[in-house]
Residue, then its C-alpha position, 0 to 999 in steps of 0.5 A: x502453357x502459361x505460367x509465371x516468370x521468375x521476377x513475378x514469383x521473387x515480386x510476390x514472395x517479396x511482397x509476401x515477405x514484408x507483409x509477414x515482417x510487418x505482421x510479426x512487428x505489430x504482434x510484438x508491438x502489441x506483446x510488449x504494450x499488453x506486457x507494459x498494461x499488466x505490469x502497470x494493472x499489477x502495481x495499481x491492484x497493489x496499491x488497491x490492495x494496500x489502500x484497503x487493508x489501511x482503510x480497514x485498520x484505520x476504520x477499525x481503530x481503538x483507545x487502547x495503550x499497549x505494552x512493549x516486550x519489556x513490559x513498559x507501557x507505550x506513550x501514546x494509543x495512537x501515533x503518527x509520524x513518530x519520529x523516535x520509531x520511525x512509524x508513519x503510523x502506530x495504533x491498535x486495531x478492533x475487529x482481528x479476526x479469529x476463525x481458529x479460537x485461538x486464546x487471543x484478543x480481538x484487538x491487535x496492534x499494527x504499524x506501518x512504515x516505510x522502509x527502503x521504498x517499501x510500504x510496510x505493515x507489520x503486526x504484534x502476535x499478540x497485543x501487549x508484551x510480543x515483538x512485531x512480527x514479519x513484514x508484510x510488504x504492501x506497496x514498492x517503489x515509495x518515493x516520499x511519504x507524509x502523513x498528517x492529522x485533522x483535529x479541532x480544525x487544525x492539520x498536524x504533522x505528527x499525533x500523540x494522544x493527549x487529554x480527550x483528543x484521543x484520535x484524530x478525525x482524520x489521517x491524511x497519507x501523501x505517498x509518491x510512488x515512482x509506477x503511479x506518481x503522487x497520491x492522496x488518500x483521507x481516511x476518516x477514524x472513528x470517533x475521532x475528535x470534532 
């Protein structure tokens, strides 16, 4: 009767053994890359999120001066890298949807800001006379922000309306973002000053 000696049987279950441990290595290796790749997807599909919600606000961009909770009339329709608010920028929008009817404008007044590594929008419940309402936090992990202003051929570090140049043809946003590095976006108004 043959049969298999005690080293040969301890030989394979040690052979069996590393080959077990290296497969558990690899499939934890592969657990934690697939956990680094989402986290990562997450963070760009925010910023995704983020870039388009700005880009519509912006397209969307109206002449209209609006009035604070005190009644007083604000400065500018549109304003950037307002230092008194410290709002990257401030504007009112055309096109908020009303899908209830609601007795309100289809013109609402947004601002976005960043606010301890946060990109933030915020809105006022109705346009002229109501405090800005909740912030919708958009993108964490801001290192720097810049916003500046094309008009008449000339870049600009802040915007006030002023005369006929009422908006600006173009918004550029500088973001660094601690998950992604630096990024450049242009958003083109409309009817932005030639």
């Amino acid at each position: 009767m043959k049969g298999f000696t005690l080293v040969e049987m301890l030989v394979a279950l040690f052979v069996f053994a590393l080959l077990a441990a290296a497969g558990v290595a690899m499939m934890g290796f592969a657990a934690d890359n697939q956990a680094a790749v989402r986290g990562r997807m997450d963070r760009l599909a925010d910023f995704q999120r983020a870039r388009a919600l700005l880009k519509a606000d912006l397209e969307q961009a109206a002449v209209r001066r609006t009035r604070d909770p005190a009644g007083a009339a604000a400065r500018d329709a549109f304003m950037g890298a307002d230092p008194k608010s410290g709002a990257l920028l401030a504007f009112v929008r055309r096109g908020w949807d009303n899908p209830d009817a609601a007795p309100r404008a289809s013109l609402q007044y947004v601002e976005y800001r960043v606010t301890e590594g946060r990109l933030e929008r915020r809105a006022r419940p109705a346009l002229d006379g109501a405090p800005l309402g909740d912030a919708q936090v958009l993108v964490d992990g801001v290192e720097t922000a810049q916003v500046e202003f094309y008009a008449q051929g000339a870049w600009r570090p802040t915007w006030t309306t002023s005369g006929e140049v009422a908006l600006p043809q173009v918004v550029r946003l500088d973001l660094t973002l601690r998950s992604i590095g630096e990024v450049r976006q242009l958003f083109l108004l409309p009817g932005g000053a030639s």
